[in-house]
Backbone as a ProteinNet text record, in pm:
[ID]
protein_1_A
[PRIMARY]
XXXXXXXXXXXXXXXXXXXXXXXXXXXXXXXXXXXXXXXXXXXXXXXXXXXXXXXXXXXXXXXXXXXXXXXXXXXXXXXXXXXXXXXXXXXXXXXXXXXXXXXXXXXXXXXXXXXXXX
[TERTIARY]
5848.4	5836.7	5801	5877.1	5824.4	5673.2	5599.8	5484	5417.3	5421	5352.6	5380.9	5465.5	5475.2	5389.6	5385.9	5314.9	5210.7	5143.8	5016.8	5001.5	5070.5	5015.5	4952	5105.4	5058.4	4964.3	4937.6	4795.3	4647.9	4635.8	4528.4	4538.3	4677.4	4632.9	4615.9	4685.4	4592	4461.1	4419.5	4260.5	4176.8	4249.9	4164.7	4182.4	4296.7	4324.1	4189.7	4232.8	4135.1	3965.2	3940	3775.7	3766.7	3833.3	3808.1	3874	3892.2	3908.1	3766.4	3743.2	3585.8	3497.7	3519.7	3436.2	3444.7	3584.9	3582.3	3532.6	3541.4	3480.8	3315.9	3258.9	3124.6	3039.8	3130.8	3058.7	2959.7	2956	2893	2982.8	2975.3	3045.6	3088	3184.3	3220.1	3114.1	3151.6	3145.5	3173.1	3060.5	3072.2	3183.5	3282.6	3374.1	3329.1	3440.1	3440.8	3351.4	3400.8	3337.4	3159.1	3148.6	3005	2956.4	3001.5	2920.2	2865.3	2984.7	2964.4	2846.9	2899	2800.2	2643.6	2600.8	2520.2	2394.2	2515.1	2480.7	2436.8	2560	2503.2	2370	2342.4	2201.6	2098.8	2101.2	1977	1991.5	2080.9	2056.4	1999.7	2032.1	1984.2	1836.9	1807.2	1639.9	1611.7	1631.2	1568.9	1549.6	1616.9	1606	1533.2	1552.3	1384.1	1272.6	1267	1162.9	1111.4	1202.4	1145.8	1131	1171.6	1141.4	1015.3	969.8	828.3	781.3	791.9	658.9	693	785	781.2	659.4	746.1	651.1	459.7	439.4	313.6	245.3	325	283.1	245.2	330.6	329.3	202.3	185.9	55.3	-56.8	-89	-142.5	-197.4	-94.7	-118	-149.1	-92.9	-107.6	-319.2	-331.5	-491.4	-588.3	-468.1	-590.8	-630.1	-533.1	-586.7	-582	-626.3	-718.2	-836	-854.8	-1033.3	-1028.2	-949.2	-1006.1	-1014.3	-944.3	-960.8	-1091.5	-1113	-1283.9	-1373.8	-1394.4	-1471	-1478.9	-1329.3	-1342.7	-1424.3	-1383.7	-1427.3	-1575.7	-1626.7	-1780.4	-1846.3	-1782.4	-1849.7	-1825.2	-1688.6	-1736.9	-1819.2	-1848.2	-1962.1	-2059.3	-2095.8	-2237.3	-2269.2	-2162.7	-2167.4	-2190.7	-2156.2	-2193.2	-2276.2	-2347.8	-2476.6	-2569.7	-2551.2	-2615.2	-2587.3	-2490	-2516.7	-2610.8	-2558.8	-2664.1	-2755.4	-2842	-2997.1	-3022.4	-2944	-2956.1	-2935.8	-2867.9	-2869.3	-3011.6	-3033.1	-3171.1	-3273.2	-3298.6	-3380.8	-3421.7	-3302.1	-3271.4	-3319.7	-3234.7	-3320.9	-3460.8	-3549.7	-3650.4	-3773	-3696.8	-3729.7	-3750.4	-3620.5	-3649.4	-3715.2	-3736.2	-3834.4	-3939.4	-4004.4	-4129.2	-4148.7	-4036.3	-4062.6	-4090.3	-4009.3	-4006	-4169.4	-4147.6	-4321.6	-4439.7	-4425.9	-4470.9	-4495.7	-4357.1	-4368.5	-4421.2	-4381.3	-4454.6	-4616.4	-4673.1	-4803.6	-4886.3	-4776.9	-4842.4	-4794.7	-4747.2	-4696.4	-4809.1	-4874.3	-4958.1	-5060.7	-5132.6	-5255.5	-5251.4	-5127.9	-5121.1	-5161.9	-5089.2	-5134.7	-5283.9	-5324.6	-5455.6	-5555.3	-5544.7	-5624.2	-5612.9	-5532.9	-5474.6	-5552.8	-5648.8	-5720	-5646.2	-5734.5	-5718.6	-5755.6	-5657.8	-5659.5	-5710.6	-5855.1	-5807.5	-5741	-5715.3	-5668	-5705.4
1334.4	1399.1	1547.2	1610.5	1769.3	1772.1	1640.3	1671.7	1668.7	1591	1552.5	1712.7	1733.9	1889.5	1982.9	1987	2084.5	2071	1907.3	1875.1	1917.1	1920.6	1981.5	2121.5	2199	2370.9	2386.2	2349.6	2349.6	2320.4	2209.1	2186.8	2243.2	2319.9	2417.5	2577.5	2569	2726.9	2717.2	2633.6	2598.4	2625.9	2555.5	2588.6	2717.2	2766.9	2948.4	3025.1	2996.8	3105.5	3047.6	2918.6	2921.3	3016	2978.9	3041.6	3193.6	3247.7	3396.3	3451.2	3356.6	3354.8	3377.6	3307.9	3319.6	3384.4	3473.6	3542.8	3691.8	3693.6	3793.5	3816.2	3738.2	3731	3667.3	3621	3575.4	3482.2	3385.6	3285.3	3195.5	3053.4	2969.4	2894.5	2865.5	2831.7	2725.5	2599.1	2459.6	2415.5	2311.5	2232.8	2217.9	2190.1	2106.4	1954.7	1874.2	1742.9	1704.3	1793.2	1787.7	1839	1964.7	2035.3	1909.8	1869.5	1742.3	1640.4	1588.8	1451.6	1503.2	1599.8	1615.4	1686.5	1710.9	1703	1573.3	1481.1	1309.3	1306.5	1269	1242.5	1283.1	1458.3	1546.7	1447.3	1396.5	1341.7	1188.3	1110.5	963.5	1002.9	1087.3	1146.3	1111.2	1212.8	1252.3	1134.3	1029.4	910.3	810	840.2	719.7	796	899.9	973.4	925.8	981.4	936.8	769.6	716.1	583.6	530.6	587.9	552.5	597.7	741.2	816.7	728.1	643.3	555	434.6	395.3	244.5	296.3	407.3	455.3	460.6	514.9	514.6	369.7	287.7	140.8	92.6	119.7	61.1	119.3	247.3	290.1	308.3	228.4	149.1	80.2	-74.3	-176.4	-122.4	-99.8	-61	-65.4	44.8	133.9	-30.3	-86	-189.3	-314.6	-321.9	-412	-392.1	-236.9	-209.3	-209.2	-181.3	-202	-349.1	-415.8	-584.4	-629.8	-585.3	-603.7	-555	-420.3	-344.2	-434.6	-517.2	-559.8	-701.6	-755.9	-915.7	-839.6	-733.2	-724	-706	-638.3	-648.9	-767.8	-868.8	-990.1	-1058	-1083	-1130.6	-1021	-946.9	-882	-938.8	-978.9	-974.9	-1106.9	-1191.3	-1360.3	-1357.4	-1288.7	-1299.3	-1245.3	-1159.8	-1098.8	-1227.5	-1302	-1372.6	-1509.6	-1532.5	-1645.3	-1620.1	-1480.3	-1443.5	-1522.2	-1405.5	-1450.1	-1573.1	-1657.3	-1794.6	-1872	-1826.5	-1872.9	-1794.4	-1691.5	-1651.1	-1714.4	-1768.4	-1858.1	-1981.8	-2066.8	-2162.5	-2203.9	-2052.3	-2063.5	-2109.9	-1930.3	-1960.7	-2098.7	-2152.2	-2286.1	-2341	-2403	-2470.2	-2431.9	-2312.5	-2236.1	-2260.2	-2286.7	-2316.8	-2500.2	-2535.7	-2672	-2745.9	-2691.9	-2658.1	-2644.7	-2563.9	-2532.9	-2606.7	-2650.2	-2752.8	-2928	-2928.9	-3039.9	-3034	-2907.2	-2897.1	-2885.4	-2868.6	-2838.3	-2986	-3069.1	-3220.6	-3301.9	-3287.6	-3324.7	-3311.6	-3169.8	-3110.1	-3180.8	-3200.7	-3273.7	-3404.9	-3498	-3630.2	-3606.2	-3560	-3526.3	-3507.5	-3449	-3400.1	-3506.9	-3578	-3684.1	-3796.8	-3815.3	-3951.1	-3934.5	-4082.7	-4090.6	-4055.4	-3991.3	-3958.1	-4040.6	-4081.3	-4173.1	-4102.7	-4147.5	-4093.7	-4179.1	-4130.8	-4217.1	-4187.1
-3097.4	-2970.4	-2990.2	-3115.8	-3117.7	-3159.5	-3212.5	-3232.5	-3143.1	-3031	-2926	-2861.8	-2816.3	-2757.9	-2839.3	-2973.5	-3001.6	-2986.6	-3001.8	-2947.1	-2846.9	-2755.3	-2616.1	-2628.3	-2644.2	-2706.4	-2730.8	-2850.7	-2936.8	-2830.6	-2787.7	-2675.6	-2617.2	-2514	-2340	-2509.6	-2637.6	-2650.1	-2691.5	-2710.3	-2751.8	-2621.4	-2517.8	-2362.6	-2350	-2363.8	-2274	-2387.6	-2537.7	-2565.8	-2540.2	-2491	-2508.7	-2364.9	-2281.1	-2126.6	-2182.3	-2253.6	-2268.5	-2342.3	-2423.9	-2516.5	-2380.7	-2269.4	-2185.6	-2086.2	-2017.4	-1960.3	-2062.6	-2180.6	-2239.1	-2287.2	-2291.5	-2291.1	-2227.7	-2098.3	-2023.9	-2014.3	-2113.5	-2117.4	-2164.6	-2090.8	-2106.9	-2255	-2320.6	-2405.6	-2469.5	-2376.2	-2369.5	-2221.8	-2135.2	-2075.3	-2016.1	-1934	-1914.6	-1862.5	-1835.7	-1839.3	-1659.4	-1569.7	-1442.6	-1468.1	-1529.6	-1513.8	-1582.1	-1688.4	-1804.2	-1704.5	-1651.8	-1506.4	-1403.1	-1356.2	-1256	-1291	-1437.3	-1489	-1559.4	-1560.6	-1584.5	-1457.6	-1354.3	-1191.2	-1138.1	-1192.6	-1113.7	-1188.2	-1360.6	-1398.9	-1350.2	-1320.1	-1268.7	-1126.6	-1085.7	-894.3	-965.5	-1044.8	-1095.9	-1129.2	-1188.3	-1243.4	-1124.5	-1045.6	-904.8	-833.4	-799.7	-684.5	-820.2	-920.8	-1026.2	-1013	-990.9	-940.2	-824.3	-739.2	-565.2	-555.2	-642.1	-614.8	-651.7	-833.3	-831.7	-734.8	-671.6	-641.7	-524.6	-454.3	-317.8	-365	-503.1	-496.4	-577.4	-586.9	-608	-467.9	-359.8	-243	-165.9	-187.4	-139.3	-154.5	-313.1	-384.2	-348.4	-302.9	-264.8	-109.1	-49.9	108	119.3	53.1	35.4	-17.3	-104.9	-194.1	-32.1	14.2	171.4	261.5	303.9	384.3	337	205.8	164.3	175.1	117.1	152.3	329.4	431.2	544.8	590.4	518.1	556.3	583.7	407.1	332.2	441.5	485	515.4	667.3	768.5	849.2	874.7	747.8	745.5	760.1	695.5	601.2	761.5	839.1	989.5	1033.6	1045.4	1130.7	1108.9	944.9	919.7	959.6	943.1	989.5	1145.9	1234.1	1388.4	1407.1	1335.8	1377.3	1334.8	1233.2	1157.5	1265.8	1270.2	1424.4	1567.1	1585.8	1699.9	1662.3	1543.4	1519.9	1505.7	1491	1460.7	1607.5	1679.6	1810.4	1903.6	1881.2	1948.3	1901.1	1757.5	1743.4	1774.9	1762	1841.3	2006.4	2100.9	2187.4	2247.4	2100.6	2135.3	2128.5	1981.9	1960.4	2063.3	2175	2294.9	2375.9	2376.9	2496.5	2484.1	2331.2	2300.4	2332.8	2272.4	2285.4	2434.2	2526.1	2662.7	2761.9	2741	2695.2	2677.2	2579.5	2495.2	2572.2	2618	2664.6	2799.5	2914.3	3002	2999.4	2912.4	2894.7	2839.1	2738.3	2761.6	2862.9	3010.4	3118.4	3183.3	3220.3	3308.6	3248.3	3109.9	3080.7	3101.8	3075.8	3107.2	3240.7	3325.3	3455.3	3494.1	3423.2	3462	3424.9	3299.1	3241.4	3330.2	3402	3467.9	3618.3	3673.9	3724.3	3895.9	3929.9	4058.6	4195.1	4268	4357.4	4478.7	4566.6	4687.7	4769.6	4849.7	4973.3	5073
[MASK]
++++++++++++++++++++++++++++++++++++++++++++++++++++++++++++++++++++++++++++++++++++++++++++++++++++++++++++++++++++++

């Protein structure tokens, strides 16, 4: 038991003189056990913003990578309905001609075909 007491002694005079070391020159001895912790804590803080920044610029990454693919798909329907139009205006005109066409061998059957008086 007297050793353990002196153990004590011994440790609080080891503390009094580093904090006298340091009230005299004003620079800290050594760390204590709190500044140490909350020095761990400030760099795990830093390592998790450090990785939220990249997760965040993975995400805006990906975000950027499909809107260019939405661009790209939105062009590609544009270019497909313009491309139906023209394909439907052709179409049209097709029948318009054919239309046409058939009215004009209507009117000659007509015309070739013997005329009745009455």
């Amino acid at each position: 038991m007297r050793k353990t007491i002196l153990a004590g002694f011994a440790v609080g005079a080891l503390a009094l003189s580093a904090s006298a070391v340091q009230a005299q020159t004003g620079a800290p001895s050594a760390p204590s056990h709190t500044e140490h912790a909350a020095k761990e804590k400030s760099e795990e803080h830093a390592d998790r913003v450090a990785a939220m920044k990249e997760r965040d610029k993975l995400h805006a990454d990906k975000v950027a990578e499909m809107k260019r693919r939405d661009k790209e798909h939105a062009d590609r329907v544009a270019a497909m309905r313009t491309s139906d139009k023209e394909h439907a205006d052709h179409r049209a005109e097709l029948r318009t001609h054919e239309k046409q066409a058939a009215d004009k061998r209507a009117a000659d059957r007509k015309a070739k075909a013997p005329q009745h008086k009455v």
